[in-house]
C-alpha atoms as a printed R data frame, in Angstrom:
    type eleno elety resid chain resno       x       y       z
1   ATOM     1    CA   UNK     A     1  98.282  95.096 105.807
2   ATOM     2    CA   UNK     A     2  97.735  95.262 109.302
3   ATOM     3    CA   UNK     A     3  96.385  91.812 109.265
4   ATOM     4    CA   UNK     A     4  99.341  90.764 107.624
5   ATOM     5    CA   UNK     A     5 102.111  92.470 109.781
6   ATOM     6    CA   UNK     A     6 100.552  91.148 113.110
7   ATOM     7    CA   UNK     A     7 101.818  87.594 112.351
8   ATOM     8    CA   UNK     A     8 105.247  88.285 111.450
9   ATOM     9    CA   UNK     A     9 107.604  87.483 113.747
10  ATOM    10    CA   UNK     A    10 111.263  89.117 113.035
11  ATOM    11    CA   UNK     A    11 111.710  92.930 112.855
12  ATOM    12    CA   UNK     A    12 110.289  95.466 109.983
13  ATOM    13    CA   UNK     A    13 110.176  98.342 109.202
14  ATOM    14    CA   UNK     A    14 107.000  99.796 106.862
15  ATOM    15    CA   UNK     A    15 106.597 102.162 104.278
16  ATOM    16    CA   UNK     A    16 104.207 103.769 102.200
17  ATOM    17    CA   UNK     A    17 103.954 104.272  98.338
18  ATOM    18    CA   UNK     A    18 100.343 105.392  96.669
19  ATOM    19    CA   UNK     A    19  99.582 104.884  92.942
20  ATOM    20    CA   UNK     A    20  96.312 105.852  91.495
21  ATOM    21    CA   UNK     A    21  95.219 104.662  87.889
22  ATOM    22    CA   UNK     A    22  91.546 104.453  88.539
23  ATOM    23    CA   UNK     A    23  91.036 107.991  89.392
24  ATOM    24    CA   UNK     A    24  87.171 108.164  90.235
25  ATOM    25    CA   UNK     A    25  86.181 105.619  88.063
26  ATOM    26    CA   UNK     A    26  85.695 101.733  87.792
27  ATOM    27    CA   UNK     A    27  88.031 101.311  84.519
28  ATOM    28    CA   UNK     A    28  92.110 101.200  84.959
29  ATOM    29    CA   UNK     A    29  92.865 104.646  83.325
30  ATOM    30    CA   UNK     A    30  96.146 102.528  82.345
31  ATOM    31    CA   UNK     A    31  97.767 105.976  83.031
32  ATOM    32    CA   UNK     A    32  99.637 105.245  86.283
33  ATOM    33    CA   UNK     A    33 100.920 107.926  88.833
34  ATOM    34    CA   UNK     A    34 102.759 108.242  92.306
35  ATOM    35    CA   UNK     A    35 100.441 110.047  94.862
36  ATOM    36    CA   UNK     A    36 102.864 109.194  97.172
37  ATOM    37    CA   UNK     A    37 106.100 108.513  97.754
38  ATOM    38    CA   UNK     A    38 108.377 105.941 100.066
39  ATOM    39    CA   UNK     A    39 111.150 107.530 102.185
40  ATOM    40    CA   UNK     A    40 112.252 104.535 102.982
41  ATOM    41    CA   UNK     A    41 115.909 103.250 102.032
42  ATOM    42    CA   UNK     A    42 115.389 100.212  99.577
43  ATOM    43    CA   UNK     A    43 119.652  99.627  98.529
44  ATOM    44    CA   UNK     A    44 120.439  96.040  99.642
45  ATOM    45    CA   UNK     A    45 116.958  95.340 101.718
46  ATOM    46    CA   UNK     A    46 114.195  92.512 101.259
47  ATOM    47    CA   UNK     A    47 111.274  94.307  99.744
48  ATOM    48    CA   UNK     A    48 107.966  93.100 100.465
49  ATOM    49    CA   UNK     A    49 105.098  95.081  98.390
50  ATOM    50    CA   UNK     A    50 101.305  94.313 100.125
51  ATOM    51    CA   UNK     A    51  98.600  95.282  97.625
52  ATOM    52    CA   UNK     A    52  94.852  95.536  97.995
53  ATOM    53    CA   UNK     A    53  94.665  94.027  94.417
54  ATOM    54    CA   UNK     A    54  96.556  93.451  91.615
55  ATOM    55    CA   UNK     A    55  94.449  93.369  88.011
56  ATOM    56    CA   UNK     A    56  95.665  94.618  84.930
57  ATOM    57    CA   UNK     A    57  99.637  93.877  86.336
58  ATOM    58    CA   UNK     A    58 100.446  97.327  85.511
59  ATOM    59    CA   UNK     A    59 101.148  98.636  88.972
60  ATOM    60    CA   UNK     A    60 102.899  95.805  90.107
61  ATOM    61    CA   UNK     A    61 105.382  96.374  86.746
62  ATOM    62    CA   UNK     A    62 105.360  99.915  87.801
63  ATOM    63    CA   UNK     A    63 106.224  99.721  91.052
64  ATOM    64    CA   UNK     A    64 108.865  97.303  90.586
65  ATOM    65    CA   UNK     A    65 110.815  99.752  88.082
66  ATOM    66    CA   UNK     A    66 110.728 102.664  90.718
67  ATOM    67    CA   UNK     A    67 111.531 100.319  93.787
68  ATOM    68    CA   UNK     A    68 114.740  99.312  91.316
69  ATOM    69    CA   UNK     A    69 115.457 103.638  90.602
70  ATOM    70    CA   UNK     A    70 115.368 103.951  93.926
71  ATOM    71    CA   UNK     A    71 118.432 101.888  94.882
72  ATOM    72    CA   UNK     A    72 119.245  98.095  94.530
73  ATOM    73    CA   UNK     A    73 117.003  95.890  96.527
74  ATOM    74    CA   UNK     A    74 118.236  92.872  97.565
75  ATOM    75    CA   UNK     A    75 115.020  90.848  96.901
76  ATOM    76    CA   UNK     A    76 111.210  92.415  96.070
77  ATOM    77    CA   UNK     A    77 107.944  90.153  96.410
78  ATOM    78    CA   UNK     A    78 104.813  90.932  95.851
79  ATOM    79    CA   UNK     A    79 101.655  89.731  98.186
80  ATOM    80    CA   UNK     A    80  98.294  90.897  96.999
81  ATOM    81    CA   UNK     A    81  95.163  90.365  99.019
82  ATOM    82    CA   UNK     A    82  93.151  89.553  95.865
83  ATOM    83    CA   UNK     A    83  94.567  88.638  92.782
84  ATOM    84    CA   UNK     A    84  92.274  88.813  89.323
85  ATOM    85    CA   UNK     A    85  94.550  86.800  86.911
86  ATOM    86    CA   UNK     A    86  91.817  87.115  84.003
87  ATOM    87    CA   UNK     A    87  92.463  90.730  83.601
88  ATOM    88    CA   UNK     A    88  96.122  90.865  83.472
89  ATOM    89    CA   UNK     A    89  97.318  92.757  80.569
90  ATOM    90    CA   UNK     A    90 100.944  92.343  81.527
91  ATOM    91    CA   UNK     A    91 103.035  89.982  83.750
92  ATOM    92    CA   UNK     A    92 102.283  90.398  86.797
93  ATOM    93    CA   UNK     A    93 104.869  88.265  89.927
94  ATOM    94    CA   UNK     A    94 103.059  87.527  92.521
95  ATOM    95    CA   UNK     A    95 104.841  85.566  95.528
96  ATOM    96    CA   UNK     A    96 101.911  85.337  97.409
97  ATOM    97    CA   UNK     A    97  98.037  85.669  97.647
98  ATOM    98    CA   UNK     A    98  95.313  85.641  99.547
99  ATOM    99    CA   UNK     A    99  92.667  85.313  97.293
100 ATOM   100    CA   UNK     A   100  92.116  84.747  93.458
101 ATOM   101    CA   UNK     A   101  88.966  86.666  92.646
102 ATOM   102    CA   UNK     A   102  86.700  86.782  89.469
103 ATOM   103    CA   UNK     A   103  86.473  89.977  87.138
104 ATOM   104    CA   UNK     A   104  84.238  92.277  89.401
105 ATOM   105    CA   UNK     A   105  84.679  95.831  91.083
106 ATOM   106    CA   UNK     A   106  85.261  95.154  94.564
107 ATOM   107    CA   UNK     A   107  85.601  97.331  97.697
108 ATOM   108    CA   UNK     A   108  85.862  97.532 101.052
109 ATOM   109    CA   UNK     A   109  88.298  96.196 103.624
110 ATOM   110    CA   UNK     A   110  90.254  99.282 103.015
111 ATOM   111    CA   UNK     A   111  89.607  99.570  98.904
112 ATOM   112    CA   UNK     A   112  87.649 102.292  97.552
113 ATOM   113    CA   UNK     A   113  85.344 103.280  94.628
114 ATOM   114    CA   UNK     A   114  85.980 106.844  94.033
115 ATOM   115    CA   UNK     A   115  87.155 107.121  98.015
116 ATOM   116    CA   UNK     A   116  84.163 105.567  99.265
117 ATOM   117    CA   UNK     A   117  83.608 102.333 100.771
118 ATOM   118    CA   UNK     A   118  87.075 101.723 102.560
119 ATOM   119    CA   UNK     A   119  85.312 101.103 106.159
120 ATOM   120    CA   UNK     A   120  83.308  98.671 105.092
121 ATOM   121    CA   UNK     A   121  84.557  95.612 107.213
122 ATOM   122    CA   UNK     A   122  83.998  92.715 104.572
123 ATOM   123    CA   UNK     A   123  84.769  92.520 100.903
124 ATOM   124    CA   UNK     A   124  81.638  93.425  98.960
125 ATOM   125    CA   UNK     A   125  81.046  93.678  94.931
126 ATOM   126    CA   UNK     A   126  79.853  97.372  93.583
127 ATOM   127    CA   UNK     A   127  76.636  96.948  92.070
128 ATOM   128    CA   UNK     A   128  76.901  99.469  89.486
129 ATOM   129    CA   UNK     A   129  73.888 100.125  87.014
130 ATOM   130    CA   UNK     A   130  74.297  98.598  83.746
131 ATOM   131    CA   UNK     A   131  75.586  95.603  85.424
């Protein structure tokens, strides 16, 4: 995100939200929960949402439901770093993207397996045993 927000040129303002649905594993749990929440005003603003990764599509239908309880955006789009369209399991709308990656647990650059790996300063694949 801080990548991203460098090269805009007009005024923002940023917010945080924090899902979880992989808990400590590598599998979506499909059960998805806020870990944190935005304070943020949404009624009447252009929404952008930056994700890590969007997979399954869940979070990014889940997201847009509570962005839409929490007041009446004018406009939400979705930009995802990485985007794995052969696991989606529902629609997923996603305005932009970085890159379209194959099916394979990724971290670093700020994603995590289980909270580790977040420093690492490239994208890398988890080598996990049975794989």
């Amino acid at each position: 995100m801080s990548d991203l927000v460098r090269r805009l040129d007009f005024p923002l303002e940023t917010d945080f939200v924090q899902l979880s649905s992989y808990g400590r594993g590598t599998e979506n749990s499909g059960k998805i929960k806020i870990v944190l929440e935005i304070r943020t005003p949404v009624n009447g603003r252009d929404v952008l949402v930056v994700e890590d990764i969007v997979d399954s599509g869940r979070s990014l239908a889940f997201l847009t439901e509570y962005l839409r309880q929490k007041g009446s955006p004018a406009s939400i789009k979705f930009y995802c770093l990485l985007d794995k369209p052969s696991r989606r399991q529902v629609p997923a709308a996603v305005d932009y993207r970085g890159f379209v990656v194959p099916d394979k647990f990724v971290v670093g650059y700020g994603m995590d397996y289980a909270e580790q790996y977040r420093n690492l300063p490239d994208i890398c694949v988890l080598g996990l045993t049975g794989e």
